[in-house]
C-alpha positions in Angstrom: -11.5 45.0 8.2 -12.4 44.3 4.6 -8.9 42.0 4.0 -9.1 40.1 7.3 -12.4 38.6 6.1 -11.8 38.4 2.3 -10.1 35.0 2.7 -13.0 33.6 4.6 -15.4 34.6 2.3 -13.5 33.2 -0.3 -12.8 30.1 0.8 -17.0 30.0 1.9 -17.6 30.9 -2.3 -15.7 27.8 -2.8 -17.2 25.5 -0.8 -20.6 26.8 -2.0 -19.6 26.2 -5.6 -17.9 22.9 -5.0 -21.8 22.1 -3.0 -24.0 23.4 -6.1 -21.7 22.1 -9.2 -21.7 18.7 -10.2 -18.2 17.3 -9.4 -16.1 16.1 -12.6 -16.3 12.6 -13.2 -12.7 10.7 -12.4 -12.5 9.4 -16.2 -12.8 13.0 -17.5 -9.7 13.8 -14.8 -7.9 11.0 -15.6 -8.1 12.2 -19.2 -6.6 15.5 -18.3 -3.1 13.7 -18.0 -1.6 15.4 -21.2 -2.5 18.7 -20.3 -1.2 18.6 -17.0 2.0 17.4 -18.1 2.3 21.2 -19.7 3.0 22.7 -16.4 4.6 21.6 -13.4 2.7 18.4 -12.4 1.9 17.7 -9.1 2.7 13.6 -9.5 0.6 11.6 -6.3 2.1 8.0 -5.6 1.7 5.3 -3.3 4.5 3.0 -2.3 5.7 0.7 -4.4 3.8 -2.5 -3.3 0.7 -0.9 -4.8 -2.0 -2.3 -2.6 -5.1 -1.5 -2.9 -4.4 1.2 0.2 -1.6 3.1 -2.5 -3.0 3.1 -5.7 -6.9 4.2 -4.3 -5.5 6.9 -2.1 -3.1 8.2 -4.7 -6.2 8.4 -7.4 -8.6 10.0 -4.8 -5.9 12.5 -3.0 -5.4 13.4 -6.8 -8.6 14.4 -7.8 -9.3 16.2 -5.0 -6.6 18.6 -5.0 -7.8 19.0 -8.8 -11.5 19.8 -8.2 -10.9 21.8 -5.1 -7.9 24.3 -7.0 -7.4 23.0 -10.4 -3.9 21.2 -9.5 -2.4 19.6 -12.0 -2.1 16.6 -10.3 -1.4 12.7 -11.9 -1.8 9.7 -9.5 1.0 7.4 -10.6 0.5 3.9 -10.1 3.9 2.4 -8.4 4.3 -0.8 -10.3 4.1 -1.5 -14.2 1.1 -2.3 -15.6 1.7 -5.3 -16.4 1.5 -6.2 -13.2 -1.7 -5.3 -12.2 -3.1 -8.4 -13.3 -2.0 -9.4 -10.0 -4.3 -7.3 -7.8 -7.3 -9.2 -8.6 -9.4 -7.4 -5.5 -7.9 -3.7 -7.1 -8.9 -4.8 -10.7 -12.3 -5.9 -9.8 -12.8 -2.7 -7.4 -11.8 -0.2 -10.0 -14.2 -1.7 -12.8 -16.7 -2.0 -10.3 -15.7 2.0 -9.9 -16.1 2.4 -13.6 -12.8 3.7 -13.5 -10.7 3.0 -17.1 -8.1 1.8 -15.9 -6.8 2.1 -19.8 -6.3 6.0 -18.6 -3.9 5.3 -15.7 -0.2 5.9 -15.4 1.9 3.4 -14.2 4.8 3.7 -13.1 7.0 2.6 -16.5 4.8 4.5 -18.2 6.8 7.9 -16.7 9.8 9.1 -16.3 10.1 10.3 -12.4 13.6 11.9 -12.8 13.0 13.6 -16.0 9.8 15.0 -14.4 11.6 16.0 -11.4 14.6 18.0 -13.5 13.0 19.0 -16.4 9.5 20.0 -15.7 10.0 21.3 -12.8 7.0 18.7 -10.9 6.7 17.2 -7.4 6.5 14.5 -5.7 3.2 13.7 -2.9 3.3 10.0 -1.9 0.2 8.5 -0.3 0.5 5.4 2.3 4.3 5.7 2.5 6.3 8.1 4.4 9.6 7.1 2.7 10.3 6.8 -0.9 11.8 3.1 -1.5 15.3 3.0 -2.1 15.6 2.9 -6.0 13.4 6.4 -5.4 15.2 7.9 -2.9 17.1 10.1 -5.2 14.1 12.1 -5.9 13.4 13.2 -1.8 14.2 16.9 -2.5 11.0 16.7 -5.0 8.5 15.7 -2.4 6.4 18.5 -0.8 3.3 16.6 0.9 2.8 13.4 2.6 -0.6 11.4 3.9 0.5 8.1 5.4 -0.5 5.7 8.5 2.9 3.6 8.8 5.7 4.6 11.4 7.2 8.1 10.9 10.1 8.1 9.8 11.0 11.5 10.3 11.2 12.9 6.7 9.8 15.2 4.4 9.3 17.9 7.7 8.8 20.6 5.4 6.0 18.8 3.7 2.7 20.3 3.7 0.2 19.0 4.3 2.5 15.9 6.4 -0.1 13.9 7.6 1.2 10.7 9.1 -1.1 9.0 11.6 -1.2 5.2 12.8 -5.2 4.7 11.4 -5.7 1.6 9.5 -5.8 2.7 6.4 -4.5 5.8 4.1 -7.8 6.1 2.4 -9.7 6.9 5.7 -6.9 10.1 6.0 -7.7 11.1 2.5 -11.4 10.1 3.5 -11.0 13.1 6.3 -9.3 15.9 3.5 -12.7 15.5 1.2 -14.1 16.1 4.0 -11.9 18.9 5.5 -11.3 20.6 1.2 -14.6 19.9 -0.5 -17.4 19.2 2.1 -20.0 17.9 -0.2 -20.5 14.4 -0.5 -18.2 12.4 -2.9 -19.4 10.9 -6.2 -20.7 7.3 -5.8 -17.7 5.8 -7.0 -14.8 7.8 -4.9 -17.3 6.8 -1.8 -17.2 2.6 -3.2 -13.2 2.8 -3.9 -12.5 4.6 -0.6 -15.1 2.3 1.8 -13.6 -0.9 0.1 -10.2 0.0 1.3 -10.8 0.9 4.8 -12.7 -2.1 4.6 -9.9 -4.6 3.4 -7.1 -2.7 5.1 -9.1 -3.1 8.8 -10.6 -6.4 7.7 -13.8 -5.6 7.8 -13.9 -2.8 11.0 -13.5 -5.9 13.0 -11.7 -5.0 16.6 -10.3 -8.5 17.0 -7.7 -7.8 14.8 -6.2 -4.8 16.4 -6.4 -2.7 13.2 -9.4 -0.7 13.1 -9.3 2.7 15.1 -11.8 5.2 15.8 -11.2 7.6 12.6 -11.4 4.6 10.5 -15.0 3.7 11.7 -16.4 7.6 11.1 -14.3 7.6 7.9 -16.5 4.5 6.7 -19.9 5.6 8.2 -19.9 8.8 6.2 -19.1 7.5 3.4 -21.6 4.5 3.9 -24.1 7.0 4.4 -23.1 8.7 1.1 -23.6 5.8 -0.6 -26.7 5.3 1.0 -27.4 1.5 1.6 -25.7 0.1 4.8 -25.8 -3.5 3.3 -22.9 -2.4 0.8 -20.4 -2.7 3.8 -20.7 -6.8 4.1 -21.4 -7.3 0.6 -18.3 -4.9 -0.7 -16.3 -6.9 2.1 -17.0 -10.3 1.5 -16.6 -10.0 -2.5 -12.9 -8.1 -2.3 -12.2 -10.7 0.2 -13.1 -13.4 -2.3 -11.0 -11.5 -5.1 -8.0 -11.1 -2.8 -7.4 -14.3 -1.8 -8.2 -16.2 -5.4 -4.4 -17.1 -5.8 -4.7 -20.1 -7.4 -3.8 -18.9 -10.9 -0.3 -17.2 -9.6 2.9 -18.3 -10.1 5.6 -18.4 -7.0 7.3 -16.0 -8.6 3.7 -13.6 -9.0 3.1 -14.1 -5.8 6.7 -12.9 -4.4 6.0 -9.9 -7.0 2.3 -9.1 -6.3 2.4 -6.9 -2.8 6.5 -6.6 -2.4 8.5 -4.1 -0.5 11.8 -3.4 -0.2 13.5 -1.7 2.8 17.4 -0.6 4.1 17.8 -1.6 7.8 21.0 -0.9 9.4 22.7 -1.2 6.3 20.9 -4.5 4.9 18.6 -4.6 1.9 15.6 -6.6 2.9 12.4 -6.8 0.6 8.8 -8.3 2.1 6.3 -10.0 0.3 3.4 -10.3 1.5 2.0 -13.6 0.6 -2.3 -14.2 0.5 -2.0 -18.3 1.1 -0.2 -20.2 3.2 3.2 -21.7 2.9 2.1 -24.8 2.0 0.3 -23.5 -0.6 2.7 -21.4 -1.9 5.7 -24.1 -1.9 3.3 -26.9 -3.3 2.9 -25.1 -6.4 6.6 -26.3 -7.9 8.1 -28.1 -4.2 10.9 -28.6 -6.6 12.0 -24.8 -7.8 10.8 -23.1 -4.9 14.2 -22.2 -3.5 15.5 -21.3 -6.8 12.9 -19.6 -7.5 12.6 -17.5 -4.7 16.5 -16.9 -4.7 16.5 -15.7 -8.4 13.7 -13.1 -7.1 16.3 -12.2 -4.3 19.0 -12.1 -6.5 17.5 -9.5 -8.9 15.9 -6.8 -5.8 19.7 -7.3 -4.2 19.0 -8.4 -1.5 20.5 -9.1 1.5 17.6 -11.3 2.9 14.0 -11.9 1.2 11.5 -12.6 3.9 7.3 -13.6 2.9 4.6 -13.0 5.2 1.5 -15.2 4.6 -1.9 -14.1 5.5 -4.7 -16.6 4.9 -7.7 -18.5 6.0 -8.3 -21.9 7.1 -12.2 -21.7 7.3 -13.0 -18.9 10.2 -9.1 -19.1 11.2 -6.7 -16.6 10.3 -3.0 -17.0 10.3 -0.2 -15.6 9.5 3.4 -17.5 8.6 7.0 -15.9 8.3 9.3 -17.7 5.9 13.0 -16.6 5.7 14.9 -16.9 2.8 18.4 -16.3 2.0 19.8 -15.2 -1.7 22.0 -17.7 -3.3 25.6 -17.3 -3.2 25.1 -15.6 -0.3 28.5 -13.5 1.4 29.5 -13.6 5.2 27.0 -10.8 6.0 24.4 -12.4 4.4 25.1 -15.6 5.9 25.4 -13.9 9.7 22.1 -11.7 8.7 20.3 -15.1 7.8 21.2 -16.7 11.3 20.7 -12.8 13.0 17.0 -13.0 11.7 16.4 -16.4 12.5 17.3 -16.4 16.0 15.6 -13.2 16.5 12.8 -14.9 15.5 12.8 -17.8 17.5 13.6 -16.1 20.4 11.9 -12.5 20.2 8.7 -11.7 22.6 7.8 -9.5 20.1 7.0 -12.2 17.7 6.1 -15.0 19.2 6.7 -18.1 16.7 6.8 -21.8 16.4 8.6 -23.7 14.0 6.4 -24.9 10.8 7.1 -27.3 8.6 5.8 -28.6 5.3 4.1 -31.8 4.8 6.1 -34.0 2.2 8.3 -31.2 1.8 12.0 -31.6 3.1 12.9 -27.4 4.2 16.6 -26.7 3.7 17.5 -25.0 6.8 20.5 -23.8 6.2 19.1 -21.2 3.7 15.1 -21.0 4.5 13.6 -21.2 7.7 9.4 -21.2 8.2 7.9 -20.3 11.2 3.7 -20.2 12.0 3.5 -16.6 14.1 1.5 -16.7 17.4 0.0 -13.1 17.0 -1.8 -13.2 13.7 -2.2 -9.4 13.7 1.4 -8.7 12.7 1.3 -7.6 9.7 4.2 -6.1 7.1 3.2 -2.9 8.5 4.2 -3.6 12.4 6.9 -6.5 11.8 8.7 -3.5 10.1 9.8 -1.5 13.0 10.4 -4.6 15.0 13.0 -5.7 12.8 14.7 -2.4 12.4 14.8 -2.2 16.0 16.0 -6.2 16.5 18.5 -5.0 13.9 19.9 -1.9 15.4 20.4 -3.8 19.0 
């Protein structure tokens, strides 16, 4: 009788002691890095666009493996660091966290296969449920998975594999704090994880079809852990501000800022996601864009490049899809440019006018823009509708 209960009671010991003890700071974790890299790390990583979704669920899922059993878990940022810059909401958000970002590890700042073969560590990837294709070597080496995008059926020995269509990653991770430690965060896990449910559903609002039911507990408890319900609409309204000051990026840091490349029926397609509108974007050299963005294309390899724009024109949000394909481009890529654009011309699933540019004469034989009807389609649900309109 005496060993049925003994795991109860010990896992009631640990929740007790994670409720009484002060929980270690993130900095003080962060700073562990060295020491974990002694055993066989546990290496947490978002997907490779490194939102503010990846790189915030990848810290917090981290840290609380670490407080709750000592893991020695690393959250790896999915881009180089030198890139950050780019994320001006993330930035902002993690000094606002009081977060050094000075003790972070980026993703050129490790060396993933050498990890994987020589010390033995594994993989758990946070708001992705596929490694990206220059990864994909390392599948074997992933053993946990906590995602909201479309399964795609791998990893099925991964535990815990959570993969459920919420808004955003951080209300899953949200949920395992709950579920592991059961004490109320620290101040600052509460901020990074409420600003990220808050961004990634735009604010809990309904009308945009992003926001479900988990996501709005996951941000009341940890509203009420922060305790001041005015945090939601000011944390909101400045990350919004943040996110969309693009005015300092280049085309070429905008294509790089929130890209992600895919394999769909053979073709490699990447996705930027784009925070101004064409316009905007193309304006900033009208002469270079196409060069510009076919040089980016050239060096991914892709097949097709594709931007999705998100912005505001006062209260108005819309989204734009601009098609672009790589210079020099074969046969396939050719037949893949005119397969895309006739898809979307003609699909019900993405209804779609033409757009054109003011003062700007669009070369449609390699780049077609279109203004999309349904301004909830994001990256996230355009991707399974073109790997479907691909497959057919």
């Amino acid at each position: 009788m005496f060993n049925v209960k003994r795991p109860l009671l010990i896992f009631t010991l640990i929740q007790l002691s994670l409720s009484s003890m002060t929980l270690l700071p993130v900095n003080e974790f962060l700073g562990r890095k060295a020491n974990h890299l002694t055993k066989a790390p546990i290496l947490v990583m978002g997907n490779e666009a490194a939102d503010m979704d990846s790189i915030v669920s990848a810290l917090t899922y981290a840290y609380i493996q670490h407080i709750r059993d000592q893991s020695p878990t690393i959250p790896i940022i999915n881009i180089p660091r030198s890139e950050l810059v780019y994320r001006p909401e993330v930035v902002w958000l993690l000094k606002e966290s009081d977060v050094n970002i000075d003790l972070l590890t980026f993703i050129d700042e490790t060396n993933l296969n050498e990890l994987c073969q020589n010390n033995n560590a594994k993989l758990q990837l946070t708001d992705h449920n596929r490694l990206c294709p220059t990864q994909s070597h390392l599948d074997k080496h992933v053993i946990s998975v906590v995602d909201h995008h479309v399964d795609d059926n791998l990893y099925e020995s991964a535990t815990p594999r959570i993969i459920q269509p919420v808004g955003s990653a951080c209300t899953l991770v949200t949920e395992l704090w709950k579920k592991l430690i059961g004490t109320n965060p620290p101040q600052n896990i509460a901020k990074m994880l409420l600003s990220t449910i808050l961004v990634d559903t735009i604010n809990l609002d309904p009308v945009h079809k992003k926001v479900t039911i988990q996501d709005e507990e996951a941000a009341l408890y940890l509203l009420e852990s922060l305790g001041d319900p005015t945090l939601k609409t000011q944390l909101f309204e400045r990350l919004q501000q943040e996110k969309y000051n693009t005015s300092h990026l280049t085309i070429e840091d905008s294509l790089r800022r929130d890209y992600k490349a895919f394999v769909f029926s053979g073709y490699n397609i990447g996705i930027s996601s784009i925070m101004e509108s064409a316009e905007t974007l193309i304006y900033k050299d009208k002469e270079n864009f196409i060069e510009i963005c076919q040089e980016f294309a050239q060096k991914k390899s892709l097949d097709s490049l594709i931007l999705g724009t998100a912005f505001y024109e006062g209260e108005s949000f819309h989204r734009e899809a601009v098609l672009i394909m790589p210079p020099q481009a074969n046969e396939n890529q050719q037949n893949l440019f005119q397969k895309l654009s006739n898809w979307i011309e003609s699909s019900s699933d993405l209804p779609s006018k033409p757009l054109s540019v003011n003062n700007w004469s669009t070369p449609h034989n390699i780049c077609k823009l279109f203004h999309l009807m349904d301004n909830t389609i994001s990256r996230k649900k355009l991707c399974p509708l073109l790997q479907a309109a691909l497959q057919n």
